[in-house]
C-alpha positions in Angstrom: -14.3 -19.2 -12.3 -15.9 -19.3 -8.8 -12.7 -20.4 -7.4 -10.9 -17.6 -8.5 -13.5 -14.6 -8.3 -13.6 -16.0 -4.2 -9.5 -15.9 -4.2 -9.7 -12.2 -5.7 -12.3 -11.3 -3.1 -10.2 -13.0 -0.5 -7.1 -11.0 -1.5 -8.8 -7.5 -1.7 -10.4 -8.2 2.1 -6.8 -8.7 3.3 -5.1 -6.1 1.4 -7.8 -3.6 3.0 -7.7 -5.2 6.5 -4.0 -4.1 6.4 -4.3 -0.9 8.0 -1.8 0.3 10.4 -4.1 -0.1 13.3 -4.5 -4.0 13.0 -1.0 -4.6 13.1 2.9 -4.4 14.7 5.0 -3.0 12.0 8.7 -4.6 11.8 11.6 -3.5 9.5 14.6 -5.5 8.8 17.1 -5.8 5.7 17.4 -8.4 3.5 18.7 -9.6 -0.4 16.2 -9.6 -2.6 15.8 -11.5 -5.7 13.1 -11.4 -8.1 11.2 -15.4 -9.6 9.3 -15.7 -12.1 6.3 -18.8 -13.4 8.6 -21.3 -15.3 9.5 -25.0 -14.2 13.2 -24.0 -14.7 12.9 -21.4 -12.0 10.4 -23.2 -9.5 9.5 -27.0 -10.0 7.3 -28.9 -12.6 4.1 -27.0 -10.8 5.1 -23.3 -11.8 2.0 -21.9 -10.6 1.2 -23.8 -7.3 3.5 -22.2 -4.5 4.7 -24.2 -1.0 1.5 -23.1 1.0 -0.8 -24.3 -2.3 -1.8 -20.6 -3.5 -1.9 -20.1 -7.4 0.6 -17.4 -8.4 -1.1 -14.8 -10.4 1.1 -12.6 -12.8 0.3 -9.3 -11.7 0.1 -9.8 -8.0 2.1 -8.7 -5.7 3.4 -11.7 -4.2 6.6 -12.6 -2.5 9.2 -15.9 -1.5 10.3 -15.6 2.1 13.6 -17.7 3.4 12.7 -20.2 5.8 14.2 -18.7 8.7 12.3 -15.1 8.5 9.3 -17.4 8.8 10.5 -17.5 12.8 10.5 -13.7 12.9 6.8 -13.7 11.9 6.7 -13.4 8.0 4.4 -16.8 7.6 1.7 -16.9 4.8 -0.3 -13.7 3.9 1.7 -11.3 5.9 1.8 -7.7 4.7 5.2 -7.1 3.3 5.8 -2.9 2.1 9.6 -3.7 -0.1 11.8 -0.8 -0.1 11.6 0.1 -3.9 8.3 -0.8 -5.0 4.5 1.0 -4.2 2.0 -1.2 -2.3 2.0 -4.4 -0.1 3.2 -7.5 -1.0 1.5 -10.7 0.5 4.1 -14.0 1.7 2.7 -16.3 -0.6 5.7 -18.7 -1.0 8.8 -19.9 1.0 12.0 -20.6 -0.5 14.5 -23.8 -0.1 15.8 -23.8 3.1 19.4 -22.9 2.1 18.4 -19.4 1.9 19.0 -17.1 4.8 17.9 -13.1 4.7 15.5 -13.3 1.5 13.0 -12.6 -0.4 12.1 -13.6 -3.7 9.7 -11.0 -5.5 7.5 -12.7 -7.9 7.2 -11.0 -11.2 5.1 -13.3 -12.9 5.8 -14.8 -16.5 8.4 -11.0 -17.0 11.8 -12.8 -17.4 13.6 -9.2 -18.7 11.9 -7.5 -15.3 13.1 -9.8 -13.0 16.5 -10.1 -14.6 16.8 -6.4 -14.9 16.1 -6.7 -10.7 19.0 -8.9 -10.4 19.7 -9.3 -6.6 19.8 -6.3 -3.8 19.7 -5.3 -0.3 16.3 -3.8 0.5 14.7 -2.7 3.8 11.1 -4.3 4.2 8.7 -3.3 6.5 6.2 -6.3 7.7 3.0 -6.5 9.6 2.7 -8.9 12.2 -1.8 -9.0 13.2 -1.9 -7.3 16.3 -3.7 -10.2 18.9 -7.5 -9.4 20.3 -7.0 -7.3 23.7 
């Protein structure tokens, strides 16, 4: 229970430390698909993403394709999806056959993500501006 009160902690501190201030804002377009907690989707660890985060239904967590991780999107970056309120936090990254993506996790909500389907979006990501 301690593990997880620390992780909510830890993922309200960096969802407030993401003002515009603190970082370099970047846009590109992608395809984005939507994944959801089931071994059929992911592996036989569902909840346990690439970088060892637990998935949380609810959260707003994405997938990033390997080679956006070169443009900056690594784990925990701020990610605002065209289409959606809030930021979304890199919390996984996707087989290395996929090129342009994102993969929006909608927890355990198979009719949401089908309904999602695939599309071209616009994000907007923040890379942490270095100490001057």
């Amino acid at each position: 229970m301690l593990r997880i009160t620390i992780k909510y902690i830890s993922i309200l501190f960096l969802f407030a430390s993401c003002s515009t201030n603190n970082y370099d804002w970047h846009t590109i377009d992608v395809t984005a698909t939507a994944y959801n907690s089931f071994e059929y989707q992911t592996n036989s660890n569902p909840f346990i993403t690439a970088y060892g985060d637990s998935l949380i239904p609810g959260k707003k967590f994405i997938a990033v394709s390997r080679d956006l991780l070169s443009l900056g999107l690594k784990h925990n970056t701020p990610v605002k999806i065209e289409g959606f309120k809030g930021v979304f936090l890199v919390k996984d990254k996707m087989h290395k056959r996929w090129k342009k993506r994102i993969d929006i996790y909608m927890g355990e909500d198979i009719t949401k993500a089908k309904e999602w389907g695939r599309r071209k979006v616009t994000i907007t990501y923040g890379i942490k501006k270095k100490d001057q």
